[in-house]
DRENTORPA-863313 format. One record per residue (C-alpha): residue in three letters; residue number from 1; chain; y, x, z. Coordinates in pm, whole numbers, m for minus. Layout:
// residues N
- type seq mol Y X Z
- ALA NUM A Y X Z
...
//
This chain:
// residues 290
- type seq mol Y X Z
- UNK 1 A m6 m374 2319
- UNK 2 A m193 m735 2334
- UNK 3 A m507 m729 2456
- UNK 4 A m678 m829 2121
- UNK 5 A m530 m532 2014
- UNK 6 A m676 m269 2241
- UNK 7 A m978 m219 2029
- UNK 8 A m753 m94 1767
- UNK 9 A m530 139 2072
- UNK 10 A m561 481 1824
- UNK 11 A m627 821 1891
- UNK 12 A m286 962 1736
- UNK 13 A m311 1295 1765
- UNK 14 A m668 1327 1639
- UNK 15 A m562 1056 1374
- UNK 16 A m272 1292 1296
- UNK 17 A m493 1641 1259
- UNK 18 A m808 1406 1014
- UNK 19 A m543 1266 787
- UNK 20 A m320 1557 733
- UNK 21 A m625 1775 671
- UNK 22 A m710 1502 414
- UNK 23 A m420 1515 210
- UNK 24 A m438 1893 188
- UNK 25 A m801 1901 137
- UNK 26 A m763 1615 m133
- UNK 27 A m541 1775 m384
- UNK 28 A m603 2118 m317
- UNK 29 A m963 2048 m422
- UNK 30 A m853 1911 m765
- UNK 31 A m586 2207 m807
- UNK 32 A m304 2017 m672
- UNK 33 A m28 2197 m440
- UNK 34 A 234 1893 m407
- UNK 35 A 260 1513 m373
- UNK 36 A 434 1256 m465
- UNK 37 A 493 888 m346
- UNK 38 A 713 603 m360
- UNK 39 A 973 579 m93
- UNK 40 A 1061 209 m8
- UNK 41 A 1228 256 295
- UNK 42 A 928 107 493
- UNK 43 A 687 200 787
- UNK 44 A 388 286 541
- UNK 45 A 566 474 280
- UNK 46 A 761 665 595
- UNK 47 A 418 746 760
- UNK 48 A 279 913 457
- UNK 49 A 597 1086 335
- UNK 50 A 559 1292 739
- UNK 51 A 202 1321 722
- UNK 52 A 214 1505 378
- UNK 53 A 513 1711 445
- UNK 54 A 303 1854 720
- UNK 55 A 22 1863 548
- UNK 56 A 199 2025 236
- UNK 57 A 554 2166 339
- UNK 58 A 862 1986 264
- UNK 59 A 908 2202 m64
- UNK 60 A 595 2041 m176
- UNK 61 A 690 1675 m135
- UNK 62 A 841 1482 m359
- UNK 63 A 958 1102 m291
- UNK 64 A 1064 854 m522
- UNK 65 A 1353 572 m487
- UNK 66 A 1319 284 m716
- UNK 67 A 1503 18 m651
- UNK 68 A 1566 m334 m788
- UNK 69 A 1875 m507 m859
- UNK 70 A 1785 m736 m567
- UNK 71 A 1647 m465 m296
- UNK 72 A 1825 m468 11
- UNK 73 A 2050 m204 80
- UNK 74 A 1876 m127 379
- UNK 75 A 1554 m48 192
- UNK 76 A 1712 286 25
- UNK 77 A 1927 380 303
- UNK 78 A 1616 422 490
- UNK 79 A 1422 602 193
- UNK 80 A 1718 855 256
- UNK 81 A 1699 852 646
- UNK 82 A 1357 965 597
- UNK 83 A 1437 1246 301
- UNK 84 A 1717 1413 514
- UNK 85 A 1484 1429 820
- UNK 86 A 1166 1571 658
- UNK 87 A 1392 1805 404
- UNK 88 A 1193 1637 127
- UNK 89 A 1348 1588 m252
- UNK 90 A 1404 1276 m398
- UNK 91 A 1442 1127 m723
- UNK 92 A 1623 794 m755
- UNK 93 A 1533 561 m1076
- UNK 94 A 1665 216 m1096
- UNK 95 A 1351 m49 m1231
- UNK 96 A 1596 m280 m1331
- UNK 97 A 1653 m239 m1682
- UNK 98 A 1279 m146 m1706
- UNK 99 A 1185 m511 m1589
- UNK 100 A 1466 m739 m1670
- UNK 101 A 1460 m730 m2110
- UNK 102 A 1048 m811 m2004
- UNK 103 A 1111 m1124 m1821
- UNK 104 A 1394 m1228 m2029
- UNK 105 A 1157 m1201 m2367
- UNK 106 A 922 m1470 m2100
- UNK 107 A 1204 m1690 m2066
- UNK 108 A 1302 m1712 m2446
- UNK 109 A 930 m1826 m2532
- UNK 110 A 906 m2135 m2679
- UNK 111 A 525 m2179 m2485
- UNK 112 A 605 m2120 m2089
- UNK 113 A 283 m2028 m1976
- UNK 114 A 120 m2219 m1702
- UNK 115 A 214 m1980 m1406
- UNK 116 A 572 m2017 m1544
- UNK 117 A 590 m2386 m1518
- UNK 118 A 424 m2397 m1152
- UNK 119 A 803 m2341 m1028
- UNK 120 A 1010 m2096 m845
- UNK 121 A 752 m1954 m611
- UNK 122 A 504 m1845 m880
- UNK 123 A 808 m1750 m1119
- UNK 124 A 916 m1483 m803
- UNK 125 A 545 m1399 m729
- UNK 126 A 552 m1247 m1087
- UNK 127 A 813 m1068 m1085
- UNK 128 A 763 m904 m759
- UNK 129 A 448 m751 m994
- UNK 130 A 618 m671 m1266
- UNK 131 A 792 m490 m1026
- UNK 132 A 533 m342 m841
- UNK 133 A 376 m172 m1156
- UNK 134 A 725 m82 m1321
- UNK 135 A 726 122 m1009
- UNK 136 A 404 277 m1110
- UNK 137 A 514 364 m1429
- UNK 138 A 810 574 m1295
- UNK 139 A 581 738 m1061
- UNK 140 A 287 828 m1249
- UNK 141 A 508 952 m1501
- UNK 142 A 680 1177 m1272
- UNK 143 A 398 1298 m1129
- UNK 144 A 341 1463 m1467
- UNK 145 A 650 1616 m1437
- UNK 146 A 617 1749 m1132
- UNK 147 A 282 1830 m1178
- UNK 148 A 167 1653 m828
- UNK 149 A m87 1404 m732
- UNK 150 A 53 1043 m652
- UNK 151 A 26 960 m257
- UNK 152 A m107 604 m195
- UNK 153 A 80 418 110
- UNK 154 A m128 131 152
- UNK 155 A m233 42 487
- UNK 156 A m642 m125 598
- UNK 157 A m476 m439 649
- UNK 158 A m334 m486 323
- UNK 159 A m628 m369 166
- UNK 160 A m861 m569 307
- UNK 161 A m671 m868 250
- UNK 162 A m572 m816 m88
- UNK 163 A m201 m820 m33
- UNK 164 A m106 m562 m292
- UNK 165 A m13 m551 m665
- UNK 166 A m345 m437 m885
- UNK 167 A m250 m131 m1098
- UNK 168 A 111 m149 m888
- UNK 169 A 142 m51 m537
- UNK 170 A m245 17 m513
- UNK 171 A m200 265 m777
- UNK 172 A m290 605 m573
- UNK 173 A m504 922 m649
- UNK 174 A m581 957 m271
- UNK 175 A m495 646 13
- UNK 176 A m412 860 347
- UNK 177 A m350 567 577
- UNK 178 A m593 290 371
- UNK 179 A m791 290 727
- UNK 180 A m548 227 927
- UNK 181 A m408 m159 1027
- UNK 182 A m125 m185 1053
- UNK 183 A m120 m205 1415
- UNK 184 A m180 158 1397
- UNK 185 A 37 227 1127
- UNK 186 A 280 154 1401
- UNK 187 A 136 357 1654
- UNK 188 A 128 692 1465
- UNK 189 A 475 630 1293
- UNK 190 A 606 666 1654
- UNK 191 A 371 955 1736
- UNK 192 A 481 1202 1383
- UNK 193 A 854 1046 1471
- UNK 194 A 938 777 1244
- UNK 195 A 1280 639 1280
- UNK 196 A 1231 321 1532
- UNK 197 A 1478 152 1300
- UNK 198 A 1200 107 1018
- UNK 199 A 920 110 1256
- UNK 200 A 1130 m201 1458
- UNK 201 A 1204 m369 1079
- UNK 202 A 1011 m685 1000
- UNK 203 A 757 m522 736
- UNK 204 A 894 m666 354
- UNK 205 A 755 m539 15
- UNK 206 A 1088 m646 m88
- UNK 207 A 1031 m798 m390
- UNK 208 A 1292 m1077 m358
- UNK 209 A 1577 m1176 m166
- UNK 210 A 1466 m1295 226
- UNK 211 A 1059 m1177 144
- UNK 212 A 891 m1080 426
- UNK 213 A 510 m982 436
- UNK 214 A 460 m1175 740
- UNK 215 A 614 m1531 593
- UNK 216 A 439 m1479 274
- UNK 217 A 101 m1489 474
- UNK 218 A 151 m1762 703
- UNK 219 A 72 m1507 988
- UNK 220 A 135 m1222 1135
- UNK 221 A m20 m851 1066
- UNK 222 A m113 m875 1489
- UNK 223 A m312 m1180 1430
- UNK 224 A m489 m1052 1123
- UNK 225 A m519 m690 1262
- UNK 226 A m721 m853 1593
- UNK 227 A m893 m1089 1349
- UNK 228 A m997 m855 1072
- UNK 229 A m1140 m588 1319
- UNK 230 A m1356 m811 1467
- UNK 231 A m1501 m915 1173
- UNK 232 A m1530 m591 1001
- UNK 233 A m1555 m328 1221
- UNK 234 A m1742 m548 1533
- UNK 235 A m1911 m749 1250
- UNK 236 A m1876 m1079 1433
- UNK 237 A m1962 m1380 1322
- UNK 238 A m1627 m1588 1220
- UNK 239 A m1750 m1894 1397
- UNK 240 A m1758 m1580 1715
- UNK 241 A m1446 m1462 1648
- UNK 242 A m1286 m1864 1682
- UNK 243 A m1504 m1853 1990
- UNK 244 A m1286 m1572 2148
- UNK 245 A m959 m1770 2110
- UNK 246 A m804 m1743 1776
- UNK 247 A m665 m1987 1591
- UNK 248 A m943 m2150 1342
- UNK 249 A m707 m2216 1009
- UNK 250 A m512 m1863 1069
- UNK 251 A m935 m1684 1045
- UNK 252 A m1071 m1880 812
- UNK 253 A m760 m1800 581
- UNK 254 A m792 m1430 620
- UNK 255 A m1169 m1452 531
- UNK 256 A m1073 m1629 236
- UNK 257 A m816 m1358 121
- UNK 258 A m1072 m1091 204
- UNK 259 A m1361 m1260 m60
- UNK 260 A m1122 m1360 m286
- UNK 261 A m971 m1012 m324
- UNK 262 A m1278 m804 m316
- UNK 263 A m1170 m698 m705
- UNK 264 A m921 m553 m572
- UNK 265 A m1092 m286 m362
- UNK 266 A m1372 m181 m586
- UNK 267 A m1325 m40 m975
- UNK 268 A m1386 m280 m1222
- UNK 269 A m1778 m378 m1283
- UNK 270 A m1930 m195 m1574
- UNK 271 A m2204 m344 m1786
- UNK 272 A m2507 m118 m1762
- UNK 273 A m2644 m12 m2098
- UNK 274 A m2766 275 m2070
- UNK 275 A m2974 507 m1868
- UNK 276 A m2643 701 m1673
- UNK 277 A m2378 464 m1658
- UNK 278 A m2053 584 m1491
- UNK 279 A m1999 391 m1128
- UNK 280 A m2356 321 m1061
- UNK 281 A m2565 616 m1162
- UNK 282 A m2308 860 m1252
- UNK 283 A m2062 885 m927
- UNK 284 A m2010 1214 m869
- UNK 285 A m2005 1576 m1023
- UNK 286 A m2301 1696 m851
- UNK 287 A m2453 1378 m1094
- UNK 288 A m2484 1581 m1430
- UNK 289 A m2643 1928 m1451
- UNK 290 A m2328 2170 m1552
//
């Protein structure tokens, strides 16, 4: 580990015991006895899919495979690695004919919108969300199936940055691994026994062919890991944190994604009428006398 990373060095096994008593605590509270969560084939999605098993037995675990016409093979071989290890079911949908008569209806208009006509980045950029919340769909809906509570996978990185699809892959009832960077993502992936192969993968949400998280950024999760710590957890100053050595562009560009995505990590504002209003003076049960 770097030494801008040592701050984040984790405590895995008492990481390990808080976040598996979490998930358990979570949806047994709410009258939950299983979970369910997308399987990409990734580090996060792995992470969770162990954590939960032990939290709720393998019988009690259900992970979905929903792959795109353009996912990499790789990305549901490893969903699969992971099933057959843990014991865990899976289900297997395929988004593609869910998203693909959507976008083609966009491409028939006679008005391209003005996302459309800003070329093929932005054209990819929305269908990677379409994507993302296709996914959703298929989960949420199986979740009422299989009568169990959908299993978030997002890491603190990611969320602090805003790197996520709103109503897609942020979609959760509970986030197990939210705080954790992904630095330490890493770190307890290797400690609940992960396969190396997906923890040694270059992290992708695989959305399109040759994606990676890292190029879409313009940096890598290390840098913004080191960088984001310092200025949330430490609560450094940004012009303190270019002091200690990192690169000026690469922190002011993750404090721009942070403020720009706050939306994303907060439920949408309400407009306060009246003398209760749900979110600022009604936020939990104990809030009403029943």
């Amino acid at each position: 580990m770097s030494d801008t990373l040592k701050p984040l060095e984790l405590n895995t096994a008492l990481a390990r015991r808080m976040i598996v008593d979490f998930i358990r605590v979570e949806l047994t509270r709410v009258g939950f006895s299983r979970g369910i969560l997308g399987l990409s084939g990734g580090i996060d999605s792995s992470l969770v899919a162990f954590l939960a098993v032990e939290a709720l037995g393998a019988e009690n675990v259900l992970g979905m495979i929903l792959p795109y016409r353009t996912s990499h093979p790789d990305s549901r071989a490893d969903a699969e690695l992971v099933a057959r290890q843990l014991g865990i079911a899976t289900r297997v949908v395929e988004i593609t004919p869910m998203v693909e008569p959507y976008l083609a209806q966009l491409e028939q208009h006679p008005e391209r919108s003005a996302a459309q006509s800003k070329g093929a980045e932005s054209k990819e950029r929305r269908r990677g969300n379409v994507m993302a919340r296709a996914r959703m769909i298929v989960l949420y809906d199986q979740s009422e199936e299989a009568r169990a509570l959908v299993l978030g996978t997002s890491n603190k990185t990611e969320t602090l940055l805003g790197y996520t699809t709103l109503f897609g892959d942020n979609a959760a009832a509970i986030q197990p691994i939210a705080d954790l960077y992904k630095c330490q993502v890493r770190q307890l992936a290797r400690a609940v026994g992960v396969p190396e192969r997906i923890i040694a993968k270059a992290p992708s949400a695989d959305l399109w062919q040759g994606q990676t998280d890292e190029g879409e950024l313009g940096f890598t999760y290390d840098d913004a890991d080191a960088i984001l710590y310092r200025l949330v957890d430490e609560r450094r100053r940004v012009e303190d944190v270019i002091a200690q050595g990192f690169d000026a562009r690469v922190v002011q560009h993750v404090v721009e994604l942070v403020r720009r995505n706050h939306f994303k990590r907060v439920p949408p504002p309400v407009a306060k009428i009246s003398a209760r209003t749900v979110g600022i003076d009604f936020l939990y049960d104990r809030d009403w006398g029943k």
